[in-house]
Every structure is written in C-alpha cells, then in structure tokens.
CHARMM-style PDB file with segment names, atoms N, HN, CA, C and O in Angstrom:
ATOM      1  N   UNK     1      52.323 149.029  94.576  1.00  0.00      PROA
ATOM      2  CA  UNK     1      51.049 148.459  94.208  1.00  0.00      PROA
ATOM      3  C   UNK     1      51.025 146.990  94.596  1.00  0.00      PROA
ATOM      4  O   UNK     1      52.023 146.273  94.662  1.00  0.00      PROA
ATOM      5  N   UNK     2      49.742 146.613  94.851  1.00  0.00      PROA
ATOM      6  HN  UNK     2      48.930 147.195  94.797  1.00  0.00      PROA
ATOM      7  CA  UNK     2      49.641 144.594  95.221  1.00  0.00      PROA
ATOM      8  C   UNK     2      49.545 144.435  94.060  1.00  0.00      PROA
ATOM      9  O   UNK     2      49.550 145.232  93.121  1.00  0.00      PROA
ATOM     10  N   UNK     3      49.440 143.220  94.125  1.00  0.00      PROA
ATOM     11  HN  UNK     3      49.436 142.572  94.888  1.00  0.00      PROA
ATOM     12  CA  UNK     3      48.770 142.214  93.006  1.00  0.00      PROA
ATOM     13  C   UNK     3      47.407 142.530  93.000  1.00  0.00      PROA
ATOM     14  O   UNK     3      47.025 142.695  91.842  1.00  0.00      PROA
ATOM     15  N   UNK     4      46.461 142.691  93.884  1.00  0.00      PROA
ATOM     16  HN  UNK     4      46.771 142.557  94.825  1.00  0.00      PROA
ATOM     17  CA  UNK     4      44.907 143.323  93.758  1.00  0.00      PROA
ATOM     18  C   UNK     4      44.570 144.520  92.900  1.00  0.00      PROA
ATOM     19  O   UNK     4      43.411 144.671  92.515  1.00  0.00      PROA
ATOM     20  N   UNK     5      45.478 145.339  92.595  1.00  0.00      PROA
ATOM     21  HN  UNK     5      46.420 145.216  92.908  1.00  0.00      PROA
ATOM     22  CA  UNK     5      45.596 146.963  92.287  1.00  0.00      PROA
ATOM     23  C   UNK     5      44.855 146.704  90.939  1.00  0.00      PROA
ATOM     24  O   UNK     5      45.249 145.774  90.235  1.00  0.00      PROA
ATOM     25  N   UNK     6      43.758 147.509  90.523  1.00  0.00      PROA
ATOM     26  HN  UNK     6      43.438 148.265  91.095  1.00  0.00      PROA
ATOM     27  CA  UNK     6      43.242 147.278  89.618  1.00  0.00      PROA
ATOM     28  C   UNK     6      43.877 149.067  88.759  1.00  0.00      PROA
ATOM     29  O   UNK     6      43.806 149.546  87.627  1.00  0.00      PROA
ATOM     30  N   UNK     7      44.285 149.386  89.707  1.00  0.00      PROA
ATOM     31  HN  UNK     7      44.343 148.996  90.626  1.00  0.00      PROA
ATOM     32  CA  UNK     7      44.509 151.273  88.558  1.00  0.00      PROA
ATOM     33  C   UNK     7      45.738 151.513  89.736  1.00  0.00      PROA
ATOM     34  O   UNK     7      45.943 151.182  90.904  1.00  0.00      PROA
ATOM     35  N   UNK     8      46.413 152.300  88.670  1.00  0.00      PROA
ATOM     36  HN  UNK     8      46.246 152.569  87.721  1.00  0.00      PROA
ATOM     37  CA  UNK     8      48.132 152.899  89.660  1.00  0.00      PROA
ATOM     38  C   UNK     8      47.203 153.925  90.819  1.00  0.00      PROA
ATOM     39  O   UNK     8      46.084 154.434  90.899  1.00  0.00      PROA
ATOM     40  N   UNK     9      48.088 153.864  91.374  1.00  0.00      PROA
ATOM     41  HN  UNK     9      48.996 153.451  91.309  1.00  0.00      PROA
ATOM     42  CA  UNK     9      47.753 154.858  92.675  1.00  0.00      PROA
ATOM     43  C   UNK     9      48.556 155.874  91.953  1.00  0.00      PROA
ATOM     44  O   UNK     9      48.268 156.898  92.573  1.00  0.00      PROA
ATOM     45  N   UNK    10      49.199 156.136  91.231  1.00  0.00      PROA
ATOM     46  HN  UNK    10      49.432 155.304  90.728  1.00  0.00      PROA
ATOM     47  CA  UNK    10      50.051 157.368  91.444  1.00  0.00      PROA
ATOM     48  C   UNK    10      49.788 158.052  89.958  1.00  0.00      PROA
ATOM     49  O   UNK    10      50.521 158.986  89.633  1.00  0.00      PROA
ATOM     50  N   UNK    11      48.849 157.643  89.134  1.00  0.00      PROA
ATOM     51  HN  UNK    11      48.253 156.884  89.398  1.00  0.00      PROA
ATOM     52  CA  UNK    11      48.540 158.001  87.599  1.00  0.00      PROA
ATOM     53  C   UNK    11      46.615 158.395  87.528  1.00  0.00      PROA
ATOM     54  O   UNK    11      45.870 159.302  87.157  1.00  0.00      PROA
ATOM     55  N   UNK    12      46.542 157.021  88.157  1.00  0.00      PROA
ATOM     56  HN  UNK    12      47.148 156.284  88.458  1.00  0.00      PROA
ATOM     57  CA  UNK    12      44.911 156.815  88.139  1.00  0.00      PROA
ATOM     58  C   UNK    12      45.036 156.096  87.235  1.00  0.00      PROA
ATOM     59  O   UNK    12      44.188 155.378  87.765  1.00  0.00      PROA
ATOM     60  N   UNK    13      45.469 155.157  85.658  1.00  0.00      PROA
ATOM     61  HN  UNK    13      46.158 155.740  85.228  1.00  0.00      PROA
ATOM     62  CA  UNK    13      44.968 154.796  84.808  1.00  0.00      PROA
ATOM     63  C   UNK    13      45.093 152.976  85.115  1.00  0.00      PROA
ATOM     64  O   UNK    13      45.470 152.413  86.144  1.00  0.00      PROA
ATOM     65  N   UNK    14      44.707 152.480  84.043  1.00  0.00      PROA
ATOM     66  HN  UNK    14      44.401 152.937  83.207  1.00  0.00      PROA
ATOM     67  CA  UNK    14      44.224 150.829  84.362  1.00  0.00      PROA
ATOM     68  C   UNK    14      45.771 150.375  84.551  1.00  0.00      PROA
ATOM     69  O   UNK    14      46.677 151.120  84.180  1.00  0.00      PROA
ATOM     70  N   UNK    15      45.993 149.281  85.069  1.00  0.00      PROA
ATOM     71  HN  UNK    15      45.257 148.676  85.371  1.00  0.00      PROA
ATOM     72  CA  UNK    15      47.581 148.722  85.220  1.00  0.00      PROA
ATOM     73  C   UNK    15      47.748 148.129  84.281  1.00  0.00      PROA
ATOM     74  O   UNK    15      48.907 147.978  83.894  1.00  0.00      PROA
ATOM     75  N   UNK    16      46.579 147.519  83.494  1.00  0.00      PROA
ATOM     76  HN  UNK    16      45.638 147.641  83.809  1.00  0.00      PROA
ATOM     77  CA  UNK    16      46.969 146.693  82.007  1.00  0.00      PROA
ATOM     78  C   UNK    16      47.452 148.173  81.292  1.00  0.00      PROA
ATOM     79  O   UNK    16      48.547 147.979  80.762  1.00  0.00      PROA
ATOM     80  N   UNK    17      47.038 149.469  81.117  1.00  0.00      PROA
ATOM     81  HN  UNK    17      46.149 149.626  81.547  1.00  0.00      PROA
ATOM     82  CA  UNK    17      47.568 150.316  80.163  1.00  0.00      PROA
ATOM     83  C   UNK    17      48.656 150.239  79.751  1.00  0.00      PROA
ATOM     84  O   UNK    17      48.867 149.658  78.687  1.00  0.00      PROA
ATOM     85  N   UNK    18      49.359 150.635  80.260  1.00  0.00      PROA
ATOM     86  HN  UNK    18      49.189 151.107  81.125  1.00  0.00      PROA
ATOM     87  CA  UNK    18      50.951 151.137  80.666  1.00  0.00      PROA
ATOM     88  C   UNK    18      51.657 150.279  81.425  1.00  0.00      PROA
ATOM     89  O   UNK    18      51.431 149.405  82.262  1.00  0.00      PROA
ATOM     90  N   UNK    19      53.125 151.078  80.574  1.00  0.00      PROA
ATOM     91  HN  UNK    19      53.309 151.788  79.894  1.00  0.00      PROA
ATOM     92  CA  UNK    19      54.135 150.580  81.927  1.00  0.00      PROA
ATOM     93  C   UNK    19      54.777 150.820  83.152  1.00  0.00      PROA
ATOM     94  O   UNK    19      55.573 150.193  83.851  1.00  0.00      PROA
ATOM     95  N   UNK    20      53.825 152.634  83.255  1.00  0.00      PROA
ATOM     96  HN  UNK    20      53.179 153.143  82.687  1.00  0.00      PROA
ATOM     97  CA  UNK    20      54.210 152.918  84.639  1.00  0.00      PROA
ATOM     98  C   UNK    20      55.362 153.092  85.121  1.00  0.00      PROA
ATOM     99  O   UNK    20      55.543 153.237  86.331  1.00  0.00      PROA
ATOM    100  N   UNK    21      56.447 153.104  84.117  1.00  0.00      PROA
ATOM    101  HN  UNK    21      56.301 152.986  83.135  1.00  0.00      PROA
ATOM    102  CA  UNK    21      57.912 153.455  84.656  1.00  0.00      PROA
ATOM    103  C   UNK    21      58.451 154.835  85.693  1.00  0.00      PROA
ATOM    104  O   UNK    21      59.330 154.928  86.550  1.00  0.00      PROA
ATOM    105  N   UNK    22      57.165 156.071  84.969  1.00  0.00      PROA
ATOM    106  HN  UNK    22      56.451 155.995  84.273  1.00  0.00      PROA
ATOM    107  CA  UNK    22      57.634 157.094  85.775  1.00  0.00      PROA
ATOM    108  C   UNK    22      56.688 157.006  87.019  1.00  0.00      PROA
ATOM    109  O   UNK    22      56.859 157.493  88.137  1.00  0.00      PROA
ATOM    110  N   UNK    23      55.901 156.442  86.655  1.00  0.00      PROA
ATOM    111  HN  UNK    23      55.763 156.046  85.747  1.00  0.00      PROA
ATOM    112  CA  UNK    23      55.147 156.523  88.378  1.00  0.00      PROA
ATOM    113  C   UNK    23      55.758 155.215  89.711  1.00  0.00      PROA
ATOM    114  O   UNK    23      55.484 155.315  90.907  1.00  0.00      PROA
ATOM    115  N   UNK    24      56.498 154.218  89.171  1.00  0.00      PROA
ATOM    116  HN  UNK    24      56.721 154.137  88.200  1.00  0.00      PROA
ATOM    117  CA  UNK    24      57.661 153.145  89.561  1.00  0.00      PROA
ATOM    118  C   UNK    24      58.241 154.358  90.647  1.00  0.00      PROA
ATOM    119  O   UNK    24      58.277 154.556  91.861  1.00  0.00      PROA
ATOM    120  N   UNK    25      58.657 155.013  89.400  1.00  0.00      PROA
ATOM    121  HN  UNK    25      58.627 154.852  88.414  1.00  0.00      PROA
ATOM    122  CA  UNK    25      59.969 156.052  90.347  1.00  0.00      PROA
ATOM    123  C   UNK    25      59.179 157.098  91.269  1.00  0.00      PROA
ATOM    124  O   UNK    25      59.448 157.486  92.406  1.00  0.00      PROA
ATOM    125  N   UNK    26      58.528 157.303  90.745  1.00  0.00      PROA
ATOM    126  HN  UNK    26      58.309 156.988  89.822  1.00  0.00      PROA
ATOM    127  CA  UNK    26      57.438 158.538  91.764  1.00  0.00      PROA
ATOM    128  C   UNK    26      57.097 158.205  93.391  1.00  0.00      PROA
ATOM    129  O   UNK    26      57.112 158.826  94.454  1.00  0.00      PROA
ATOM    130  N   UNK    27      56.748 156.705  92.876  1.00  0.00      PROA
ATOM    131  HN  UNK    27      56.736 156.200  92.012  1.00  0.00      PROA
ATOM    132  CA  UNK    27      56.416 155.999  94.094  1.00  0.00      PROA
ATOM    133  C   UNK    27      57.174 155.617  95.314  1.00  0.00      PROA
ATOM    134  O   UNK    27      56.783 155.233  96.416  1.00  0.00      PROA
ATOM    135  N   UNK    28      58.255 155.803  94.872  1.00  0.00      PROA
ATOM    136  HN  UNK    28      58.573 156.115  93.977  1.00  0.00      PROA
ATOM    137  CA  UNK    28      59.564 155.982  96.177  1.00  0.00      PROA
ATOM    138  C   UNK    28      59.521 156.752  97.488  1.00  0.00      PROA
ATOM    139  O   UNK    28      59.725 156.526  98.681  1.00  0.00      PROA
ATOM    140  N   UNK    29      59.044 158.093  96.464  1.00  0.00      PROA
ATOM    141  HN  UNK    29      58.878 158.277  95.496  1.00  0.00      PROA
ATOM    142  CA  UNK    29      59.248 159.388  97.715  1.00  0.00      PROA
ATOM    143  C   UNK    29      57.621 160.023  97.291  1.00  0.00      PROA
ATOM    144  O   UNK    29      57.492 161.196  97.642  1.00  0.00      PROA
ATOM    145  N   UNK    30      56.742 159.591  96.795  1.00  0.00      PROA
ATOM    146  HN  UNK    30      56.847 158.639  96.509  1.00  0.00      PROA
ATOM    147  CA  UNK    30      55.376 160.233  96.675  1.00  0.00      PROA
ATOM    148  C   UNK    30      54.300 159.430  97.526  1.00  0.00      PROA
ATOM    149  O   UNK    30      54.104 158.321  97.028  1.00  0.00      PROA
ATOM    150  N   UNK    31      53.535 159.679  98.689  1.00  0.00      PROA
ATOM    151  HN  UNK    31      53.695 160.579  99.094  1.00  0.00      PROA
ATOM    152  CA  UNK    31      52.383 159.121  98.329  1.00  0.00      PROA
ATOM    153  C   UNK    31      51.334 158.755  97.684  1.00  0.00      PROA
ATOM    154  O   UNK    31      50.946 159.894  97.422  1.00  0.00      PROA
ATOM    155  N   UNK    32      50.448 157.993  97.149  1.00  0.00      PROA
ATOM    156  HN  UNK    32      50.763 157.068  97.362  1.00  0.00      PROA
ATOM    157  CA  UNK    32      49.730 157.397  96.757  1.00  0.00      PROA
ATOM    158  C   UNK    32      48.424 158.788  96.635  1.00  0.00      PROA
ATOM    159  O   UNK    32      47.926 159.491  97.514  1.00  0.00      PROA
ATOM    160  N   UNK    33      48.221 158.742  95.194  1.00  0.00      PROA
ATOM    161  HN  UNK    33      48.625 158.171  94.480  1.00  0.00      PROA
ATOM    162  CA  UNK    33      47.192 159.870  94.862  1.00  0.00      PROA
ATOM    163  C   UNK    33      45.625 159.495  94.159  1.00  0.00      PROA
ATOM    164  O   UNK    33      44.660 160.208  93.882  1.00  0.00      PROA
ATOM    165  N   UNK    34      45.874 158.097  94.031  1.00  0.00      PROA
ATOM    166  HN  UNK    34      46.658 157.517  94.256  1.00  0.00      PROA
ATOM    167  CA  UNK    34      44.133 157.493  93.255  1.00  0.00      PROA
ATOM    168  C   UNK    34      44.473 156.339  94.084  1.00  0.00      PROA
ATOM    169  O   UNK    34      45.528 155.798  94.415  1.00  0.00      PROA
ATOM    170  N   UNK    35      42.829 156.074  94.383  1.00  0.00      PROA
ATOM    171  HN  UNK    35      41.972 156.512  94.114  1.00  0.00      PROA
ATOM    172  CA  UNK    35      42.863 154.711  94.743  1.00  0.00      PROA
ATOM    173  C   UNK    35      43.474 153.739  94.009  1.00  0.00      PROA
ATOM    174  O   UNK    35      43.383 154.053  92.822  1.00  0.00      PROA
ATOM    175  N   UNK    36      44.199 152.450  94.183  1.00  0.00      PROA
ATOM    176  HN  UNK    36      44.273 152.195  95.147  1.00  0.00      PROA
ATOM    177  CA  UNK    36      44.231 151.435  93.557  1.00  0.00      PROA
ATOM    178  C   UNK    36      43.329 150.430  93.091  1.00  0.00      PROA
ATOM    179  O   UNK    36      43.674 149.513  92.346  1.00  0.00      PROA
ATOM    180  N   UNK    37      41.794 150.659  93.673  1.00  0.00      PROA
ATOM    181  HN  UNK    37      41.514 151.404  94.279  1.00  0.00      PROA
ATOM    182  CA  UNK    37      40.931 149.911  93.834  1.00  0.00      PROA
ATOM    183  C   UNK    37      40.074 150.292  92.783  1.00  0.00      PROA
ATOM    184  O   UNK    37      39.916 149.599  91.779  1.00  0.00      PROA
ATOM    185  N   UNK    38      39.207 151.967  93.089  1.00  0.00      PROA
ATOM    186  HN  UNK    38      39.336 152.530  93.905  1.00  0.00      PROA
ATOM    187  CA  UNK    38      38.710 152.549  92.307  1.00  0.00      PROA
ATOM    188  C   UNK    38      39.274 153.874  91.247  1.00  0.00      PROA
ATOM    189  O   UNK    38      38.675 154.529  90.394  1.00  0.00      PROA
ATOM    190  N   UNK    39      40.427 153.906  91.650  1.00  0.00      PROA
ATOM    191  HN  UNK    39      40.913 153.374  92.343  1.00  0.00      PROA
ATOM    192  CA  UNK    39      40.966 154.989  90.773  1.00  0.00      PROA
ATOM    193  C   UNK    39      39.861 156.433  91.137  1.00  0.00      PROA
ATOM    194  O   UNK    39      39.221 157.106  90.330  1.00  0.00      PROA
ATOM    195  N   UNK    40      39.923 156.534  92.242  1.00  0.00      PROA
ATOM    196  HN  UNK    40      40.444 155.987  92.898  1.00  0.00      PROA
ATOM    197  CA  UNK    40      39.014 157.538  92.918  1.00  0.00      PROA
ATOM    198  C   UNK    40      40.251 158.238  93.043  1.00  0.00      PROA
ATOM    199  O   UNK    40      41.340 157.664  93.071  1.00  0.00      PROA
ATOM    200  N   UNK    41      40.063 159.714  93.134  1.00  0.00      PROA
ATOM    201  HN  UNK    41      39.178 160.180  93.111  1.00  0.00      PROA
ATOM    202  CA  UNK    41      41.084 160.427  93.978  1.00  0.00      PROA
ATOM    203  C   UNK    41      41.178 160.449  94.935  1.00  0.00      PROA
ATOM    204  O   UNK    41      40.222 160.991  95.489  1.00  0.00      PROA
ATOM    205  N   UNK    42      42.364 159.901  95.937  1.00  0.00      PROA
ATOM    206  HN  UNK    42      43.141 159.461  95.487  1.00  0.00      PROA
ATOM    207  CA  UNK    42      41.933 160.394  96.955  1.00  0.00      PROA
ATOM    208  C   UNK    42      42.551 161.443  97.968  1.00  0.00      PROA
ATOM    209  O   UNK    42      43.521 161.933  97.389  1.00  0.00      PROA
ATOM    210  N   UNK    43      42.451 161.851  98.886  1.00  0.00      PROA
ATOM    211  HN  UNK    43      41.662 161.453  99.356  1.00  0.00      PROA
ATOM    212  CA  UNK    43      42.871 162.787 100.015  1.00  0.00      PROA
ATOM    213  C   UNK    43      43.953 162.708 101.035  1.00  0.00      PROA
ATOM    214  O   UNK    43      43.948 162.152 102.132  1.00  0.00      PROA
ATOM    215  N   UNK    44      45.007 163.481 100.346  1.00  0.00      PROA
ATOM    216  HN  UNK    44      45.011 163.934  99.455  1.00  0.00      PROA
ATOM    217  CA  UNK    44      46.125 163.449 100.753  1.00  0.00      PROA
ATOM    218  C   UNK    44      46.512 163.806 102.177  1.00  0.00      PROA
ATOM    219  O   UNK    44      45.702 164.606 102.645  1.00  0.00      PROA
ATOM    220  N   UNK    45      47.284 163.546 102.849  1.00  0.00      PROA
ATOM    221  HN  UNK    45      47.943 162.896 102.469  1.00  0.00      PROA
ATOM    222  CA  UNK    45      47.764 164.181 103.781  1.00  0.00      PROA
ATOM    223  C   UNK    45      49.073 164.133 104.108  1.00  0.00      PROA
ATOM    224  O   UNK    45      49.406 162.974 104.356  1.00  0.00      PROA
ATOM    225  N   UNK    46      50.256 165.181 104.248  1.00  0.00      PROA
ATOM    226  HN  UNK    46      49.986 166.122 104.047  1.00  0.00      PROA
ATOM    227  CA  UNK    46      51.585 164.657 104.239  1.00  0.00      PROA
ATOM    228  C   UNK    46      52.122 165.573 105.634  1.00  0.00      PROA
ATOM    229  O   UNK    46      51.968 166.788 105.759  1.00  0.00      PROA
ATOM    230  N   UNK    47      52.705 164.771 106.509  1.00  0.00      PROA
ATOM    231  HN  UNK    47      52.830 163.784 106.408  1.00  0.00      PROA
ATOM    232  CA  UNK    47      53.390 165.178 107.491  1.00  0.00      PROA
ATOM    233  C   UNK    47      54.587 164.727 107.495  1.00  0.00      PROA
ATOM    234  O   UNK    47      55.016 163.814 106.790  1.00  0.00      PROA
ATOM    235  N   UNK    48      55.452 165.653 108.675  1.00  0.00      PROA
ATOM    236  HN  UNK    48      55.103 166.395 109.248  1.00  0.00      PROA
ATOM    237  CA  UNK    48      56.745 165.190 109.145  1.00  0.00      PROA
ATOM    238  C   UNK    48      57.168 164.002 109.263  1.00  0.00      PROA
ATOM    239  O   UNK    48      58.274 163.581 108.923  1.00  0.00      PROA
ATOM    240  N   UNK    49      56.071 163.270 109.876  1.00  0.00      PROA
ATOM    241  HN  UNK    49      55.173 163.612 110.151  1.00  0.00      PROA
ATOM    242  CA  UNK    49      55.573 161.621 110.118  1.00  0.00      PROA
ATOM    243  C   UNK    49      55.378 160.951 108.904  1.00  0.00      PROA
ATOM    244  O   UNK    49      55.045 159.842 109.323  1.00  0.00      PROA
ATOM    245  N   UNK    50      55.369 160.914 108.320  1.00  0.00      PROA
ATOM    246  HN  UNK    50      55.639 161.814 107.979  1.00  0.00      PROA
ATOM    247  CA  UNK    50      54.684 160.095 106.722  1.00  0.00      PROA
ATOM    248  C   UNK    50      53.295 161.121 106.303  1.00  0.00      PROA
ATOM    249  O   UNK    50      52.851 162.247 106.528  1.00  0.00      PROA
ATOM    250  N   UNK    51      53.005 159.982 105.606  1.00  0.00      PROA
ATOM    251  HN  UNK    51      53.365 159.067 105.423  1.00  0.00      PROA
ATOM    252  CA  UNK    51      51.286 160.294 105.423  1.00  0.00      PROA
ATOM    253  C   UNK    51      50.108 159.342 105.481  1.00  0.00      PROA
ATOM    254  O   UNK    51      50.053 158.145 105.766  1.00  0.00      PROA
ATOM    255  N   UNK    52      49.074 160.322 105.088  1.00  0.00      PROA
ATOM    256  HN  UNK    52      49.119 161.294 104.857  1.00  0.00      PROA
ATOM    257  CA  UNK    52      47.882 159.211 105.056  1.00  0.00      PROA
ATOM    258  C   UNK    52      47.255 159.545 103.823  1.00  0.00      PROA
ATOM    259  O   UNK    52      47.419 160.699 103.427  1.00  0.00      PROA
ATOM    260  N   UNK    53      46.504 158.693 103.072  1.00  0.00      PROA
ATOM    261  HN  UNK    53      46.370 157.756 103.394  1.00  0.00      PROA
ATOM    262  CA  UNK    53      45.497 158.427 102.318  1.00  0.00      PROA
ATOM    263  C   UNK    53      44.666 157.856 102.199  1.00  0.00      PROA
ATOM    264  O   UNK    53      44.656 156.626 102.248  1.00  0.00      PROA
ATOM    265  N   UNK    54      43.259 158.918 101.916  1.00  0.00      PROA
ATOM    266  HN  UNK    54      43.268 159.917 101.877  1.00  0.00      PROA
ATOM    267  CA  UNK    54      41.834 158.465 102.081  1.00  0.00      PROA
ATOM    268  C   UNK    54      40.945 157.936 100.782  1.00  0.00      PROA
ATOM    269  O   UNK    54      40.743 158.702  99.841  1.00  0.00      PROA
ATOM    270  N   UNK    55      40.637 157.130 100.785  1.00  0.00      PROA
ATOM    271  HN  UNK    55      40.801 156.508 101.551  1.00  0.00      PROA
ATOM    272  CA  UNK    55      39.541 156.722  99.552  1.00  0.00      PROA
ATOM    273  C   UNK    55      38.469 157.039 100.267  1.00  0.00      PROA
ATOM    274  O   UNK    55      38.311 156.735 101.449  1.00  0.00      PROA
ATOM    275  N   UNK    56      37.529 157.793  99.432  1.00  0.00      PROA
ATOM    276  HN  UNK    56      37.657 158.040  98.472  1.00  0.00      PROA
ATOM    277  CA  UNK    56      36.048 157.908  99.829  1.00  0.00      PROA
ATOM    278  C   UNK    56      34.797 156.205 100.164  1.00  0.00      PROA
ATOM    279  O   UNK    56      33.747 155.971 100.763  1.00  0.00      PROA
ATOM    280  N   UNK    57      35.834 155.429  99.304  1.00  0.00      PROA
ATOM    281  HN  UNK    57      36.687 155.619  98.817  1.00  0.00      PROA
ATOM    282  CA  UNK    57      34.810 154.247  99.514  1.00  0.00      PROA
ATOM    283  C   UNK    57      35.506 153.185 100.063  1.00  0.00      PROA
ATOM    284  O   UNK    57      34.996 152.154 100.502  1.00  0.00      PROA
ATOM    285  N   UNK    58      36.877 153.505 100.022  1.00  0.00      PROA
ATOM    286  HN  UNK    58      37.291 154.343  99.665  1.00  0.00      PROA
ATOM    287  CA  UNK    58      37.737 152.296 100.414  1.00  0.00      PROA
ATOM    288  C   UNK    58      38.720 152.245 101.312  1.00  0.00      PROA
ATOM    289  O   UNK    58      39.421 151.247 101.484  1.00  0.00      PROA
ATOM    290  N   UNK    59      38.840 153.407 101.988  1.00  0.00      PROA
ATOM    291  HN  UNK    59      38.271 154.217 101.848  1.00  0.00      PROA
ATOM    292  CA  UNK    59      38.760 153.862 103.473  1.00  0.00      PROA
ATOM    293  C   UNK    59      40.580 154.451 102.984  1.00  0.00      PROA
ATOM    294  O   UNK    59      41.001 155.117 102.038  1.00  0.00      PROA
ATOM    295  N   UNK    60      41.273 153.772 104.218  1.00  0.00      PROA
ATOM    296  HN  UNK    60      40.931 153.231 104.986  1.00  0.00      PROA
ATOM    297  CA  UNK    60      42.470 154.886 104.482  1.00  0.00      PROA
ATOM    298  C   UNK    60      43.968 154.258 104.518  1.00  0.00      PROA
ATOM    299  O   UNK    60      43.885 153.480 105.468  1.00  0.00      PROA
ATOM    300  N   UNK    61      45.002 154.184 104.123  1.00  0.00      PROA
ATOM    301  HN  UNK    61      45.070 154.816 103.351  1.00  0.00      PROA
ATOM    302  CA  UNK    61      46.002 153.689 104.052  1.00  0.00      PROA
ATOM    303  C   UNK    61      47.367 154.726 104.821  1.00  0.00      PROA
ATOM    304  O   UNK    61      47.544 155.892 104.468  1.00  0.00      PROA
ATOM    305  N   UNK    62      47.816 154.368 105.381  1.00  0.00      PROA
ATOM    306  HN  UNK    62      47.673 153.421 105.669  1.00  0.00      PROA
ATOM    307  CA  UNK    62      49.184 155.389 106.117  1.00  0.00      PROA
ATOM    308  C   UNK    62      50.615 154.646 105.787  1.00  0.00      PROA
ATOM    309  O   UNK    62      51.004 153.507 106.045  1.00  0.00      PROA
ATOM    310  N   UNK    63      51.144 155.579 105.219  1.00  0.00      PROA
ATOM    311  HN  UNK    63      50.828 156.504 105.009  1.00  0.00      PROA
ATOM    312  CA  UNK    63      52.978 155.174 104.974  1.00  0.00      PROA
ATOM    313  C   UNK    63      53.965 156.376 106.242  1.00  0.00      PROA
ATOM    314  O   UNK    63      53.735 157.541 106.564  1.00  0.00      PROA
ATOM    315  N   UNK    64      54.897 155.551 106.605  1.00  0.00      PROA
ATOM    316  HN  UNK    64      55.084 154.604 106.343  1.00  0.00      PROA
ATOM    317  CA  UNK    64      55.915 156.206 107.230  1.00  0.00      PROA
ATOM    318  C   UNK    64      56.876 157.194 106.514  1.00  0.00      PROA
ATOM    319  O   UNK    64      56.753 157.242 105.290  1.00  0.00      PROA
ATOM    320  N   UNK    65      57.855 158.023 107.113  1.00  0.00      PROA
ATOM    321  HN  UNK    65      57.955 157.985 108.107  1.00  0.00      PROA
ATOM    322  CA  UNK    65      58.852 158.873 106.368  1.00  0.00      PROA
ATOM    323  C   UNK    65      59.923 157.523 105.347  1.00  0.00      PROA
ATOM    324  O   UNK    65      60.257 156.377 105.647  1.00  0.00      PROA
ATOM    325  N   UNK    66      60.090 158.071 104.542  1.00  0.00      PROA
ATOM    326  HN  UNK    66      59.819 159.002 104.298  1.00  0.00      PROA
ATOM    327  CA  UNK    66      60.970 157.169 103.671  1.00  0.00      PROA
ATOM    328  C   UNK    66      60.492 156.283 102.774  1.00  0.00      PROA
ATOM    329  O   UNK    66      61.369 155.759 102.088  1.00  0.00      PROA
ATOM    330  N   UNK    67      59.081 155.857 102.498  1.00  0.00      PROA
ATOM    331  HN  UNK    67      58.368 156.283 103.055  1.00  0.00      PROA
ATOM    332  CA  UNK    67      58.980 154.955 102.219  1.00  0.00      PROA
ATOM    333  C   UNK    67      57.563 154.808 102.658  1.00  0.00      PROA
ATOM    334  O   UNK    67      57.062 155.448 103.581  1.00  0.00      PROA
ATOM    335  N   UNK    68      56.628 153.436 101.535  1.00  0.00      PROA
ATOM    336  HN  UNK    68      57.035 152.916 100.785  1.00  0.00      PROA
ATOM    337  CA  UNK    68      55.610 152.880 101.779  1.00  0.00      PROA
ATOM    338  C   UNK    68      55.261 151.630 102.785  1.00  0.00      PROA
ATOM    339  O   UNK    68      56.022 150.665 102.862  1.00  0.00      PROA
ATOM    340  N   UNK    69      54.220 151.708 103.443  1.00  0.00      PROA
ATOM    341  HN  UNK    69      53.602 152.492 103.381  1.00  0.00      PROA
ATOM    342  CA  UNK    69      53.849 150.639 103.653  1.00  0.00      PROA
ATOM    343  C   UNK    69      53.359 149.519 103.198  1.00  0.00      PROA
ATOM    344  OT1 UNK    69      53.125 148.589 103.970  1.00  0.00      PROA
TER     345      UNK     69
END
C-alpha cells in the first residue's frame, strides 16, 4: 500500500480500521483485490507473468512474478 491508500487492497476496509496484519502477509504472494483508492473490487487477472488489476474508475495496476510493484 502508499501512503495515498485510503482502503487495503487486499480486505477492502478503511486503513484507519485495522491493523491489517493478515493482509501484510497476504500481500507478499497475493495480488491486490479492492482498489486502494475506492475500495471498489476490482478485476483480477493472474498469469505465469504476474498479474494485472483493474479498477473500474481508477484504471489498472500490473505486478511481476514474486512480488509487487
């Protein structure tokens, strides 16, 4: 997550909520499943290659194998 992230990508809920410990760890080897922006869901895609993720309003983010961008 940035410093901008207004909601976990990997929970959906506000970042003031919680402490997010299990989604910390999730976030290693998971891509990103809610926007950070709007806590929209968004649209996964996972390949051999990494993946990508789509926000409907806030467009598209891509991570490599191993790890985030």
């Amino acid at each position: 997550m940035t410093s901008t992230s207004l909601f976990c990508d990997i929970c959906g809920k506000p970042e003031a909520e919680a402490a997010h410990r299990v989604c910390q760890a999730r976030r290693a080897i998971d891509p990103p499943r809610f926007c950070p922006q709007c806590a929209r869901r968004m649209i996964v895609q996972v390949s051999p290659a990494g993946w990508s993720a789509k926000c409907s309003v806030h467009g598209s983010t891509e991570g490599g194998q191993g790890g985030r961008l």
